[in-house]
C-alpha positions in Angstrom: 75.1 131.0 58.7 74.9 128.7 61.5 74.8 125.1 62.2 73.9 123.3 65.0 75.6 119.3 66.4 73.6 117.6 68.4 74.7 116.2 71.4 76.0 112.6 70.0 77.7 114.6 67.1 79.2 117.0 69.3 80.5 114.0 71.9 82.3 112.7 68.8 83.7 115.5 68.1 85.1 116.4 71.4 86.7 112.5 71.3 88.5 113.7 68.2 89.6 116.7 70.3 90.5 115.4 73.2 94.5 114.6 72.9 94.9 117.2 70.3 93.1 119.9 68.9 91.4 120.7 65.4 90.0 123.2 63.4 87.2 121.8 61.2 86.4 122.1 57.5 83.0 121.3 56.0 84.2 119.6 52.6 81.8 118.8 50.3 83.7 118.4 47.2 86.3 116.3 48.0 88.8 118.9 48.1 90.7 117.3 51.2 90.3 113.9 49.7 93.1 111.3 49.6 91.5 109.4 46.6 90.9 110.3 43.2 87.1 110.8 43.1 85.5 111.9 39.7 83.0 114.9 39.7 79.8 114.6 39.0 78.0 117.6 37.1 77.9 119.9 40.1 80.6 118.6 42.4 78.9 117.9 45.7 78.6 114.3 46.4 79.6 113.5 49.9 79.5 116.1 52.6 82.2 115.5 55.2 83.0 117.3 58.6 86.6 117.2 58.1 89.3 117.8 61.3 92.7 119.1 60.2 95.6 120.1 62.5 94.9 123.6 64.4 95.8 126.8 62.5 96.3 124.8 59.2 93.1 124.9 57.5 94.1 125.1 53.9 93.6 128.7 52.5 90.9 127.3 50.1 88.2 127.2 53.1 87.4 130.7 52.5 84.6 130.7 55.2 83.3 130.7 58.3 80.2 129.2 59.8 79.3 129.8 63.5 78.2 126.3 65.5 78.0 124.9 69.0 81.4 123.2 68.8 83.2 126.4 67.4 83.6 128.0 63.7 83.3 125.3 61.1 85.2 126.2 57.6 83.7 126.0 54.2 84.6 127.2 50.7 82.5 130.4 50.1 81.6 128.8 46.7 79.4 126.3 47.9 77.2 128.5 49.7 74.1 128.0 47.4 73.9 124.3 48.6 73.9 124.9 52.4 70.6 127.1 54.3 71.3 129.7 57.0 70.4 126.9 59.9 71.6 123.6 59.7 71.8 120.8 61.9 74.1 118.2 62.1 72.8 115.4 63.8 72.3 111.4 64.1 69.2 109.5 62.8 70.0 105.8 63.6 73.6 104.4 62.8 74.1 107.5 60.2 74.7 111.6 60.8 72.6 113.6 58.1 73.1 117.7 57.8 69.5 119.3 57.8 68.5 122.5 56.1 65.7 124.5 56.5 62.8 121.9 56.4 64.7 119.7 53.9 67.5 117.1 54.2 70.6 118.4 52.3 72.7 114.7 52.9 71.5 111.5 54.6 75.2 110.1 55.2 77.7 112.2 56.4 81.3 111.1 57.7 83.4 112.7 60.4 87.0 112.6 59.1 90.3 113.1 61.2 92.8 114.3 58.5 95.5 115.2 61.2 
């Protein structure tokens, strides 16, 4: 699996990096959430490229997928609702993730949870 940030993704990413680094998550089921959110029937409502301090990814982001800005973790599980290519990337004010010919979210959110 692979995904791919394009160039105004990747710039905010290296901003978040820049005093101190990150390893990040892709968590799409609220699993690093600070809220109480309610599931819906399958559990994937907001897709979020999460940063968390270096070397401290929590043991439940089971995965690894390759990208342009260095391995991303996922949970394993939620496999079946990401495509072997994605991009990452900004279309207007909002950063979407694209699949294989098909949009997977419109509205992601880059999230510094250090």
């Amino acid at each position: 699996m692979n995904i791919s940030f394009d160039e105004t993704v990747k710039s905010r990413l290296a901003a978040l990096t820049k005093n101190k680094s990150a390893d990040f998550v892709l968590d799409f089921d609220h699993t690093l959430s600070r809220e109480n959110v309610g599931q819906d029937c399958c559990g994937i409502t907001r897709y979020r490229v999460v940063a968390v301090a270096k070397g401290q990814v929590p043991t439940i982001f089971d995965g690894k997928i390759s990208s342009n800005f260095g391995d991303i973790f996922y949970q394993k599980w939620g496999k079946m609702y990401l495509d072997e290519t994605m991009q990452i990337r900004m279309n207007g004010t909002l950063i979407e993730i694209m699949g294989a010919g098909e949009l997977i979210a419109p509205n992601i959110e880059l999230v510094d949870f250090r």
